[in-house]
C-alpha positions as CSV (number, residue, x, y, z in Angstrom):
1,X,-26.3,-30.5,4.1
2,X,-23.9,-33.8,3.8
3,X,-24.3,-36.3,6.2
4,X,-22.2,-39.0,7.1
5,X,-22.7,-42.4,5.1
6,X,-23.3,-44.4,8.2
7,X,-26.6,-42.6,9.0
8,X,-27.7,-43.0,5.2
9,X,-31.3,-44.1,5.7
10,X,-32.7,-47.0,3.0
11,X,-35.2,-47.1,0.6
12,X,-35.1,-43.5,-0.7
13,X,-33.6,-41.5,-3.4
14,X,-29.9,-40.3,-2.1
15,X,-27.4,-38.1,-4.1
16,X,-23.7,-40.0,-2.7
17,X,-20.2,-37.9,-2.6
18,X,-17.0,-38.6,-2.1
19,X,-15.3,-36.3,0.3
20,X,-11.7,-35.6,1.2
21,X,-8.8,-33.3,0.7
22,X,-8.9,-32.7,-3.2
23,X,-12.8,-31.6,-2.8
24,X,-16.8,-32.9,-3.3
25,X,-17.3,-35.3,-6.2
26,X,-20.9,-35.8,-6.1
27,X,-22.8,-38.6,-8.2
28,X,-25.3,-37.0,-11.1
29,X,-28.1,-40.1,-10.1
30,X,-30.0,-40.7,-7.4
31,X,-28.7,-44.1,-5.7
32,X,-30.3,-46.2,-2.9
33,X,-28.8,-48.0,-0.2
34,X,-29.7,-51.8,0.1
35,X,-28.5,-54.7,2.4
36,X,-24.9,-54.9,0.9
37,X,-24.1,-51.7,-1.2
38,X,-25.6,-49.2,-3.1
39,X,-27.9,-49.9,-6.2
40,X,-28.7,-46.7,-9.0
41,X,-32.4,-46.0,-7.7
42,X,-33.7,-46.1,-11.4
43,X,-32.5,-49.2,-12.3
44,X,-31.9,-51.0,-9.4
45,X,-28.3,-52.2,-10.9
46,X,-25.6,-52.6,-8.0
47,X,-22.9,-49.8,-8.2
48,X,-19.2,-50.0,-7.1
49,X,-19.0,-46.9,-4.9
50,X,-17.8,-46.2,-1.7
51,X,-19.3,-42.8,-1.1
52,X,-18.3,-40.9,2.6
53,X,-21.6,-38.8,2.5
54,X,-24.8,-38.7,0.9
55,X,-28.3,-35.9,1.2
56,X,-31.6,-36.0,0.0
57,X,-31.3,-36.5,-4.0
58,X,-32.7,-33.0,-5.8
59,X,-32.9,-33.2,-9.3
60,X,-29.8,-33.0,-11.5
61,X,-29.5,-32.1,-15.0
62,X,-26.2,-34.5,-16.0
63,X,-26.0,-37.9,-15.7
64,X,-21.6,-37.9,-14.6
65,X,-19.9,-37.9,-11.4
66,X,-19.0,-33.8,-10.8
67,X,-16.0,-32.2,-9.3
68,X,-17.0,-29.5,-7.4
């Protein structure tokens, strides 16, 4: 289930998404959250996103932002 960004929690593994009218576009690697943004969880480099959900990360097999 997607939650709203606001209540992402820090420190753990998140998959992000973008929702809105044109559908889900999900990000293929876990990210964290961190005091100021949102760094990729592997390797801890700041990403430019501005995600409007996120869920527990599950393990993914591509490694590109999807359309669903």
């Amino acid at each position: 289930m997607w939650h709203r960004v606001s209540t992402a929690p820090f420190d753990c593994d998140l998959e992000l998404a973008v929702i809105d009218a044109t559908g889900i576009r999900t990000v293929a690697f876990p990210c964290r959250r961190v005091l100021g943004g949102w760094i990729k969880a592997e390797s801890k480099r700041s990403i430019k996103l501005r995600p409007t959900h996120w869920r527990e990360w599950t393990t993914k097999l591509s490694s590109t932002i999807t359309k669903h």
